[in-house]
N, C-alpha and C positions, 0 to 999 in steps of 0.2 A: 504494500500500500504506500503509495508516493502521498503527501500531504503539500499543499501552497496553500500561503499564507498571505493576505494583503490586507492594507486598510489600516496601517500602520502610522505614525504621524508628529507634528507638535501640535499640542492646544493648550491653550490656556485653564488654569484651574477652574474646574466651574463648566467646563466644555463638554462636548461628547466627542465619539469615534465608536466606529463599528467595523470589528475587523471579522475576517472573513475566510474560512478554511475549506478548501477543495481535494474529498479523498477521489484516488484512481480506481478506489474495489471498494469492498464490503467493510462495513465496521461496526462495532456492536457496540462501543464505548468510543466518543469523541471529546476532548477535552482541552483548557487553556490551562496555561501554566504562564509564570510570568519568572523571568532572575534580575533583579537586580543586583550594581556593580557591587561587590561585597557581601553577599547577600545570598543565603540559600532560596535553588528555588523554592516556589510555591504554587502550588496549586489554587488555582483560579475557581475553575469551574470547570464541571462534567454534565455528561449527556447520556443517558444508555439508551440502546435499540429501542425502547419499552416507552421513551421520551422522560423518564425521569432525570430529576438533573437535581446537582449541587453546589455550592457556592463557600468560600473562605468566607469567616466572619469579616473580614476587613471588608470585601465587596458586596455584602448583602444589600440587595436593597437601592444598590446603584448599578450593579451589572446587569445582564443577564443572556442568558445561553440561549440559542434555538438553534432547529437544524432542519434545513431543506431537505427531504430525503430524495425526494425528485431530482435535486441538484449535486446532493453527495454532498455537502456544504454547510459547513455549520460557524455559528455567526454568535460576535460576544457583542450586546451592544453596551458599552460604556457611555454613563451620563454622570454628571457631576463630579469631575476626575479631579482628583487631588496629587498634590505633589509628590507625594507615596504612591502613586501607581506608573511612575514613568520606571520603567521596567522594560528589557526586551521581552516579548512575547512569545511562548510558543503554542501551536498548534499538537497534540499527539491522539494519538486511537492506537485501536486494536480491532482485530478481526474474533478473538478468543476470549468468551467469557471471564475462564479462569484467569488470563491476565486483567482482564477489567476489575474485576471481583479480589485480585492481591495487590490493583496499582501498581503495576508495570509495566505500562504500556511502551512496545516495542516500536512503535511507528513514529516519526516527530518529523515537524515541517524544520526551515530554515530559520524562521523567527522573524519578527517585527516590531521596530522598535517604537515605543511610545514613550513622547516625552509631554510633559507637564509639566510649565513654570508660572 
């Protein structure tokens, strides 16, 4: 499974963005991850086959996940970004339950970076 990733950007605090990830096959779990510099990644937000989805306390409430299935595509839309989420981004899935289900997803885009000042 090939992942791209776009919709990446600057904005101002207070802004939005919506990025946007394109899998090549099947996926059963799709998901945003974010690392900033120094900084262990983190887990953003997820998606499974079933359309249930999850969110980091940091991002409640201001994110959120969908997924075009038709499109293969799944989309984080960010609103009211704060200076703590300028982060590179990445996109990852899996094809495989059991990776979805122990968070290890094998699959990861190139990344996208967003920044916030």
């Amino acid at each position: 499974v090939q992942l791209v990733e776009s919709g990446g950007g600057s904005v101002q605090a207070g802004g939005s963005l919506r990025l946007s990830c394109t899998a090549s096959g099947y996926t059963y779990c799709m998901g945003w991850f974010r690392q900033a510099p120094g900084k262990q990644r983190e887990r953003v937000a997820r998606i499974s086959v079933d359309g249930r989805s999850g969110y980091a306390d940091s991002v409640k409430g201001r994110f959120t996940v969908s997924k075009d299935n038709a499109k293969n595509t799944l989309y984080l839309q960010m609103n009211s970004l704060k200076l703590e989420d300028t982060a590179m981004y990445y996109c990852a899935a899996d094809s495989s339950a059991f990776y979805c289900v122990n968070n290890e997803l094998r699959y990861w885009g190139q990344g996208t970076q967003v920044t916030v000042s």
